[in-house]
N, C-alpha and C positions, 0 to 999 in steps of 0.2 A: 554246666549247660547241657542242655538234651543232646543228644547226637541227632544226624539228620537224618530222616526217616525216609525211604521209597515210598511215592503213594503209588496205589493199586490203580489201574483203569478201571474208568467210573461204569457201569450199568448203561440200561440203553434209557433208563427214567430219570439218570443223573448227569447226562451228558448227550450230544449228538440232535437228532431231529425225534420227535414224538409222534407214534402212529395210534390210530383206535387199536391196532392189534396188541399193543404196548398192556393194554388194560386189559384185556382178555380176562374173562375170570373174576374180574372185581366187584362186579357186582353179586354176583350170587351168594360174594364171601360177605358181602356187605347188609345184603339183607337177612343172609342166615344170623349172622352177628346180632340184627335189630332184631330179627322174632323171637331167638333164644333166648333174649334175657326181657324181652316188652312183649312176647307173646300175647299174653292178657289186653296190655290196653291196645298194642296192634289190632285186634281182633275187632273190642268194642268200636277204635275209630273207623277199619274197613265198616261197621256196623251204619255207624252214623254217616259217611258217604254213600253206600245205600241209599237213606232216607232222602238223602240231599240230591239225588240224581235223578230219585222219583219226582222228588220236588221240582225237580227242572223242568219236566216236561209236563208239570198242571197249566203254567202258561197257558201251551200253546191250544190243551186240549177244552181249556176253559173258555178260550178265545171261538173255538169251532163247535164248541158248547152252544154259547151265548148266541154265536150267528147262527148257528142252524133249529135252535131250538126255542130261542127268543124270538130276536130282531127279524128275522127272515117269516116267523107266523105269523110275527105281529102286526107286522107292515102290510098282509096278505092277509090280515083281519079273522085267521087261522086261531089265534090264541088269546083269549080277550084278558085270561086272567096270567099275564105273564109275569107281572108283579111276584107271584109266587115263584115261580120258577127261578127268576133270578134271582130271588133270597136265598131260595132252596144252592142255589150251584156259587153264590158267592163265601155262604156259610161253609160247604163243601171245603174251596180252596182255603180261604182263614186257617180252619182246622188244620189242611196239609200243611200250609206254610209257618204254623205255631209250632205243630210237629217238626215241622225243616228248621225253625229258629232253634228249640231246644237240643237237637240232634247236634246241628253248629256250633254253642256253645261250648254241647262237652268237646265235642273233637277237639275244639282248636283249644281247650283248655288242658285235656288229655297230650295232644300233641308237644303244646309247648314245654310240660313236664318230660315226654319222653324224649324230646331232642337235646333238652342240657341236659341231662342225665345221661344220655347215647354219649353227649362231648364228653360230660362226665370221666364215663368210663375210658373213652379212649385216649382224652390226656392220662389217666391214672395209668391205663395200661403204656402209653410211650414211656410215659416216668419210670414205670419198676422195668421197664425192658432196656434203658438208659444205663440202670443201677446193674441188670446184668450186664452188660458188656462189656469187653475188654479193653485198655487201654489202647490198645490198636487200631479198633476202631478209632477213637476220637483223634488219633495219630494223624489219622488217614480221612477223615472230612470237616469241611470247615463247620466249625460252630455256628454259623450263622444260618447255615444252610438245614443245621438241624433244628434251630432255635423256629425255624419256619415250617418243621412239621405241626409244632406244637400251634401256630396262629395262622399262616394263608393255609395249609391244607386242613386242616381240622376247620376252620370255619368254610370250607368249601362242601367238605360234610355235612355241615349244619346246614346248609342253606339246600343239601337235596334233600336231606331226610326232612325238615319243614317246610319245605315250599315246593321243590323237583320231583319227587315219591309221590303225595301226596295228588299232586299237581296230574301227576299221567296216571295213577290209579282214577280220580275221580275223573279224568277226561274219559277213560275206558270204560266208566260205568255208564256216566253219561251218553256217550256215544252210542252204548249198546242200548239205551232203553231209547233215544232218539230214534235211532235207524228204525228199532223196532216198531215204532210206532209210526214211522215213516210210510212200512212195508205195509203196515194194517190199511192208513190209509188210501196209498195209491203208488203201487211198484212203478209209475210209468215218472214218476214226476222225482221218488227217491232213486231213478238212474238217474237222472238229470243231477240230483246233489253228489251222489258217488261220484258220478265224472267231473264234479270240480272238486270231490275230495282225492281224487288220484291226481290232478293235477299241481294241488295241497301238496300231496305226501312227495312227489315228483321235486318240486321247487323247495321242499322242507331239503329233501336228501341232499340238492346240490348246494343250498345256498346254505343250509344247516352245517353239513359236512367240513365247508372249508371253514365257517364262522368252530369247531369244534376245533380243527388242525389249529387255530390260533391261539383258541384260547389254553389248548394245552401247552401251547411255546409259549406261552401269558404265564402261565401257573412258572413255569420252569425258569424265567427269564426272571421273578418276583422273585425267587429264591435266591439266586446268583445278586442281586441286586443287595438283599436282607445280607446276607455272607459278606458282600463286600462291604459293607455299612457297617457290620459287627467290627470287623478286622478293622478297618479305620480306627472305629471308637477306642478300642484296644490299644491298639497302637500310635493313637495322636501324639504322644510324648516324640512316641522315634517320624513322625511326620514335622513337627515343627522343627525338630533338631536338625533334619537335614534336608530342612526345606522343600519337602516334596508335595505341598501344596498343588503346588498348578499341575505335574503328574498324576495325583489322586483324582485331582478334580476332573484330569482330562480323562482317565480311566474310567472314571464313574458316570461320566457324559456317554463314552460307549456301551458300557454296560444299561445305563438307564437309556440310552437311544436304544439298543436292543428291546427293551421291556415297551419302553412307548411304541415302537414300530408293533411289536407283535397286539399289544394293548387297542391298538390302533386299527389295525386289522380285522382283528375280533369284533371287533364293537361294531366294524362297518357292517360287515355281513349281519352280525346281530341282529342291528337295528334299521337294515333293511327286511327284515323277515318278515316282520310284524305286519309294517305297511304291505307291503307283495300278500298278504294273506287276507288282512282287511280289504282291499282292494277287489281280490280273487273273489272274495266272498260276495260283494256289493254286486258286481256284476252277474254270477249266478241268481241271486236275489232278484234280480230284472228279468230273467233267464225263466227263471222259476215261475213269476209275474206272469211273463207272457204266453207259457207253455198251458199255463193253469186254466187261464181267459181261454186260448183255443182251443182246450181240451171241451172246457162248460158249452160254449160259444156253439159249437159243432156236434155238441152230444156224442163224442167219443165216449164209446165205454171204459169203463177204467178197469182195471185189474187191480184188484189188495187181495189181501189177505183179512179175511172178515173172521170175527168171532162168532159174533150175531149177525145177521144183516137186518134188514128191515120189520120182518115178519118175524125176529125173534128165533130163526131156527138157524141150525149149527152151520157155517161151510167154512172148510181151510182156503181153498182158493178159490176167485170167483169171479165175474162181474158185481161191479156195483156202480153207484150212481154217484160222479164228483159233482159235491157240492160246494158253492163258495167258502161255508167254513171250513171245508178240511184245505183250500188252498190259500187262506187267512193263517191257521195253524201251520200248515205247509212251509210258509214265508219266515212265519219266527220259528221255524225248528231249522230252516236253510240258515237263516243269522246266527242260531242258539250254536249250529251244526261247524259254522267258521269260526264264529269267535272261539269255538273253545279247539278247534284246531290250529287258531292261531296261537292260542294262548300255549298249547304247551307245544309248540314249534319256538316258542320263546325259550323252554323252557335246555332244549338240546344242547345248548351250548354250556347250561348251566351243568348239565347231569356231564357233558365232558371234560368240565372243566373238575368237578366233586368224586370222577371216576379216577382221574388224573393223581389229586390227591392223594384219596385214600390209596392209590397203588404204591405214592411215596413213602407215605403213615404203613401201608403191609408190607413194603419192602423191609421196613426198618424196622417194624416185628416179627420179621424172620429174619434177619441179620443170626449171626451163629453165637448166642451168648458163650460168655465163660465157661471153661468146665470144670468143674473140680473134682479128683477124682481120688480126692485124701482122705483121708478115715481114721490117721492120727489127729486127734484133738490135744488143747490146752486147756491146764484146769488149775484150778487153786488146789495147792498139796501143801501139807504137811510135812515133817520129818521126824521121826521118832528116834529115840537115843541108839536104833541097831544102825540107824542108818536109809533106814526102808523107809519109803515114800507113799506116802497114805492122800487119797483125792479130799478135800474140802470143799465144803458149798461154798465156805467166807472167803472172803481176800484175806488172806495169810502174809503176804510179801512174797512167799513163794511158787513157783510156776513151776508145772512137769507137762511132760508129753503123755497123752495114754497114749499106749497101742494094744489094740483089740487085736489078737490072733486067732489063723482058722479055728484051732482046737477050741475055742470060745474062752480063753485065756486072755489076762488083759493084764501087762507088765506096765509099770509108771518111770519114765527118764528125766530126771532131774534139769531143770531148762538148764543150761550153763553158759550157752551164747558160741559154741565151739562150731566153727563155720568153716567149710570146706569145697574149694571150688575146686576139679579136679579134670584136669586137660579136657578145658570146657570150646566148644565151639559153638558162633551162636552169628546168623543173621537175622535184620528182621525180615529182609524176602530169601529165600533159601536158594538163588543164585550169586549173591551176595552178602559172603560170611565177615563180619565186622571184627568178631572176637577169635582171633585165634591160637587155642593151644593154653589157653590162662589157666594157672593152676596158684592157691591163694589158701594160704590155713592161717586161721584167726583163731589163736587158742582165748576161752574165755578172759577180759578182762583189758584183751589188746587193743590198741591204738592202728589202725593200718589204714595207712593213707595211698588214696592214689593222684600222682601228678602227672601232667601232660599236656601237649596242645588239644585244642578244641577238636573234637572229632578224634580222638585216640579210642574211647570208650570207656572212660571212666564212669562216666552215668549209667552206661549200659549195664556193668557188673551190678552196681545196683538194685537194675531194673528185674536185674536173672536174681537176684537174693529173693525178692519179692513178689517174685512167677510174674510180674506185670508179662513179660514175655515167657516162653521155654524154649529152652536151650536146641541144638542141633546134635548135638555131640556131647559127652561128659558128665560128671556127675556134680550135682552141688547136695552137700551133709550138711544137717544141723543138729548138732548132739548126737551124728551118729546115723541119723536117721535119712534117707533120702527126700528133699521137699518135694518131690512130684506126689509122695505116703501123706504130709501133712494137710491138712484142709486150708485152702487158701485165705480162710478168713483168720484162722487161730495164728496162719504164719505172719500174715500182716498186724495181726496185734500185738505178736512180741519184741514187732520190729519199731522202734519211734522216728520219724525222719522231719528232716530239719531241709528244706527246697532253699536254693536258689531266689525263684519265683513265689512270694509267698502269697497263701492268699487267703482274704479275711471271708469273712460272710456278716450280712447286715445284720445287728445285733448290738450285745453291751458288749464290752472289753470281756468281762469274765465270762460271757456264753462262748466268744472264740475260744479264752484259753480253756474252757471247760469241755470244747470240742476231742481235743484226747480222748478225755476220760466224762463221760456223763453223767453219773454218780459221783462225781468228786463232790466232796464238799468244799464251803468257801475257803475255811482254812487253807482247803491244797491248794486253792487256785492262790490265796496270797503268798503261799510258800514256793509252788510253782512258779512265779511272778519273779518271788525273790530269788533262786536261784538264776534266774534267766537273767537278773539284774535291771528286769522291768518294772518294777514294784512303785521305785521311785517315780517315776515321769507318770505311773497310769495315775499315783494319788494326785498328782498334779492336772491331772485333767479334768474336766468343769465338773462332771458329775464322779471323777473316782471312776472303779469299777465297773461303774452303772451307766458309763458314755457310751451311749450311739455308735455305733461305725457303721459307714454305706459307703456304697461303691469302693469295697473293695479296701476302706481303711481310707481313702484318700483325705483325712481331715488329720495323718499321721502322716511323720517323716518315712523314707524307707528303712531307715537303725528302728526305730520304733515297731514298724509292722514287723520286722524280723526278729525284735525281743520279743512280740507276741507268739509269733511262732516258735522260738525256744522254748518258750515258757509252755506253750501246748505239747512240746513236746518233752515237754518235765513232767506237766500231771500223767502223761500216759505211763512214765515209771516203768517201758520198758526194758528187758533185758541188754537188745541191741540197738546202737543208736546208728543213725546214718545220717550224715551232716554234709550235704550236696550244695559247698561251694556258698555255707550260711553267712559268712563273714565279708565276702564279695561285696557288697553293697552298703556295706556300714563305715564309719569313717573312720581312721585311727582311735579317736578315745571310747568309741562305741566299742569297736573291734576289742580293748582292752578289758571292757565289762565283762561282753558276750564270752570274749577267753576264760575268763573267770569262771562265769557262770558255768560255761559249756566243762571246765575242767571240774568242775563239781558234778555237772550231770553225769561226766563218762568216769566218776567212780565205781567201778566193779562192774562194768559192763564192756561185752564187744563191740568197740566202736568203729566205722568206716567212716572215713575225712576225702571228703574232695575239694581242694581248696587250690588257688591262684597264687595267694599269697604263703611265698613256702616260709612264711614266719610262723605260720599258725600248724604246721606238721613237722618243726623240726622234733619235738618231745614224742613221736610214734614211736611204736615199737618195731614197725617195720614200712619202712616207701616202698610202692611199688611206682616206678615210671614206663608208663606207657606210651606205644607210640603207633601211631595203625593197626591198633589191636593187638597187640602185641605186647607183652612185658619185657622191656629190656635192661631194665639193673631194677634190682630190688637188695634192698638192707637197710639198718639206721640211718640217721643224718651224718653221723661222724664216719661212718663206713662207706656212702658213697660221696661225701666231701673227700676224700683218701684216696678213693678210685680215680676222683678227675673224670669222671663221664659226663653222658648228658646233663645228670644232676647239679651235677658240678659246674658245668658251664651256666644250666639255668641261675642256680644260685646266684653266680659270680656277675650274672647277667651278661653274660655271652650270648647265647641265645635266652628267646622269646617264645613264653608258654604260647604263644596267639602265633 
């Protein structure tokens, strides 16, 4: 069984309360990320928001068009042939807005491409950042919790880069050619919109603000929710076994009362914003009405900002003459001017909620991958009749170590399996040392088993054989060599291990047992089969070799999924085997297979045995028994049956490995 791990205190993203200051930073990383690799079509979609922002504002100014240059001569018997004019200025808009159509299409077709692609890459990049990390990691956070980087925070991404990005760029473009055209017409009437747009931005800040704090305790509170949901599914077996239904159920009522309380929250402020904005806006809009009338009403002069005036000649600032259309125009750029202030006041909570995220999604991409820092490799070698060891491209049967030396020298050591732990000290938090003082030599070919109760560190030695952790103290040798020198990938290849916990992956029978070794051919995987003494029950299954397994094998007994596991760990035909307690969960006559099999596998390799049942380690070459880290007898089985020690009592059943 695993030993029990210290977890680390969580982050202030992974625990506690959520501030905006928490994100600091995450966007700028977020959109460097998007231009660096969608540069191109980021470019062309800012392009086509452009056109569409220009397009905004034909409305209004077609609106102050038609009234001041039609309807207003016409009526005043000023323009007899207006007929023209309005074909001339409807053709005008058509054209703009064909252009607005076209522009839209690509974006949002451009768009849609870049944002599965952006998720694209950023599930890919979680994935190989996954594959590096060390097992410590996964020691140390619930699955479920990461399983939710990959679906609520990645799709929180999606919805800013499609909808939140896009959303506040074209409000900004907007806004700037509105206002502009605002000032051209009449500065006196665009105070009057400014001041309900500061009172916008005012009620956005307060009511946006808290609607933000929630929905990041939203993001955070879905995660804990996913995590505990995973762990259930997992562990239903030990839930009905001991009844702890109505605990789960009452535990997951807290947890999911936290999620809907904050859920709850959020959505209030939300979906109070919109209305407070629409509102905001209507009212101005009468504001606006009124001011317009008393301006015309009374011949105030107005103040704009003129390109032309009347006479066709140049002035920046000026009087001019408000006419009913520009306060026609005026009206739908004051509506044009809320709605889209509402609209991305909507959009705040989303971008705090997708900032939230992706701080999760970058925490966990800078997590501190594995390192490896070996540079003896494994290679298929040869042997020639001096004895000398020559590298091979083919699989030979035989494995050596290179080692590259500085003088640019490169000597080859023969694998042999000769394992040496050497007054090893090892915690997994370094104020708590687990292992202490173990010292263990497996000469090629030996049997060495470790027994003990739970939590002694038998699995631990393991875990030090296979760098899954590094040691505190001591040396561990293999053929001589120190493993911190070998590359962590070559040392876990020559290692074959055989879990406790076995686990399948959805697939045929022969793709798990071909999981080993990936180039095996079918022959090994039947011959692999057969030494594992799985051969018989797979031909027995509906389709052979060629059956399904999902979820995990569950359509298999547990004897069955752990002959699959032997048997994967026959084709891999490494030198050392490790067999962590494989016999635990199989039944006596299974156990008598697997003995079989297993004693054919560990012909002429060094093997380590972690087993409960001391039937299956009395043929070692050496017990080690362990006890709070600690070795405390080690020898044969006939030499500490002699001694009468702890062994001796376990045996005798006096004491209890548990």
């Amino acid at each position: 069984m695993a030993e029990a791990k210290k977890i680390p205190p969580r982050g202030p993203m992974r625990g506690g309360g959520y501030k905006m200051s928490d994100v600091k930073g995450v966007l700028p990383r977020m959109l460097k990320l998007l231009f660096q690799n969608y540069g191109l079509a980021m470019g062309i979609i800012l392009g086509c928001l452009v056109i569409s922002a220009v397009a905004g504002i034909v409305g209004p100014i077609f609106l102050q068009q038609i009234t001041d240059k039609v309807i207003t001569p016409a009526l005043q018997d000023k323009l007899p042939t207006w007929e023209l004019e309005l074909t001339k200025l409807i053709m005008i808009m058509i054209s703009i807005y064909a252009v607005c159509l076209v522009a839209t299409t690509v974006q949002t077709q451009i768009l849609a491409r870049v944002g599965q692609r952006f998720l694209n890459k950023i599930r890919k990049d979680l994935f190989n950042k996954m594959q590096a990390l060390p097992i410590r990691y996964f020691d140390s956070h619930q699955h479920g919790e990461i399983m939710s980087y990959y679906t609520n925070d990645v799709d929180t991404i999606r919805q800013f880069v499609t909808q939140s990005l896009i959303q506040f760029i074209s409000t900004f473009l907007s806004l700037t050619f509105v206002i502009c055209t605002m000032i051209h017409y009449s500065i006196w009437l665009t105070l009057v919109v400014l001041l309900g747009a500061t009172l916008m931005i005012f009620i956005t800040k307060k009511v946006g603000g808290k609607s933000s704090k929630y929905f990041i305790q939203n993001q955070k509170a879905t995660a804990e929710v996913e995590g505990y949901i995973e762990e259930m599914m997992h562990g239903q077996k030990v839930v009905k076994v001991f009844c702890y239904e109505d605990e789960a159920k009452e535990k997951f009522d807290q947890i999911n009362t936290k999620l809907c309380n904050a859920a709850t929250n959020a959505n209030h402020y939300g979906n109070t914003l919109m209305p407070i904005m629409h509102n905001i806006g209507n009212i101005f809009f009468v504001i606006l009405a009124i001011v317009g009338c008393v301006l015309i009403l009374n011949n105030v002069p107005n103040l704009g900002v003129m390109i032309f005036n009347d006479d066709n000649k140049f002035r920046v600032v000026g009087f001019n003459t408000l006419r009913v259309g520009m306060v026609v125009a005026f009206l739908n750029m004051s509506r044009q001017f809320s709605q889209t202030v509402g609209q991305v006041s909507q959009q705040v909570s989303m971008v705090a909620m997708a900032l939230a995220g992706a701080k999760r999604v970058f925490n966990f991409l800078d997590e501190e991958e594995e390192t490896d820092e070996g540079y003896v490799g494994l290679v298929y070698a040869t042997e020639d009749e001096n004895g000398k060891i020559h590298e091979s491209a083919k699989r030979t049967g035989l494995w050596a170590w290179k080692h590259p030396h500085q003088d640019g020298t490169v000597t080859y050591t023969k694998l042999k399996g000769d394992i040496v732990l050497d007054q090893v000290d090892f915690g997994y938090v370094p104020e708590k040392i687990v292992l202490h003082d173990v010292s263990i030599y497996a000469k090629p070919g030996q049997k060495i088993a470790f027994v003990g109760a739970t939590g002694a560190g038998k699995t631990t030695i393991t875990n030090l054989i296979n760098r899954f952790y590094d040691i505190q103290d001591g040396k561990i040798r293999y053929d001589g060599i120190n493993i911190n020198k070998i590359k962590k990938g070559d040392l876990r290849r020559s290692l074959g291990i055989v879990l406790q916990d076995t686990n399948l992956f959805t697939g045929t029978v022969m793709e798990n047992i071909r999981y080993g070794r990936l180039d095996a051919t079918d022959e090994e995987v039947y011959q692999a089969a057969k030494i594992a003494n799985a051969y018989d029950f797979i031909t027995r299954l509906p389709e052979g070799f060629n059956t399904m397994l999902t979820g995990d094998g569950t359509n298999l007994s547990q004897g069955q999924r752990q002959l699959l596991s032997i048997a994967r760990a026959a084709i891999a035909n490494a030198p050392v085997m490790i067999l962590d307690e494989a016999t635990s969960s199989i039944d006596t006559r299974t156990e008598a297979l697997v003995q079989k099999g297993t004693d054919e596998l560990m012909k002429g390799r060094t093997v380590f045995v972690i087993a409960h049942r001391l039937s299956t380690v009395q043929n070692s070459d050496a017990i080690m028994v362990l006890d709070h880290g600690r070795i405390i007898e080690r020898g044969t089985h006939e030499s500490l049956i002699e001694e009468k020690g702890t062994y001796y009592q376990l045996y005798t059943g006096a004491f209890e490995l548990e």
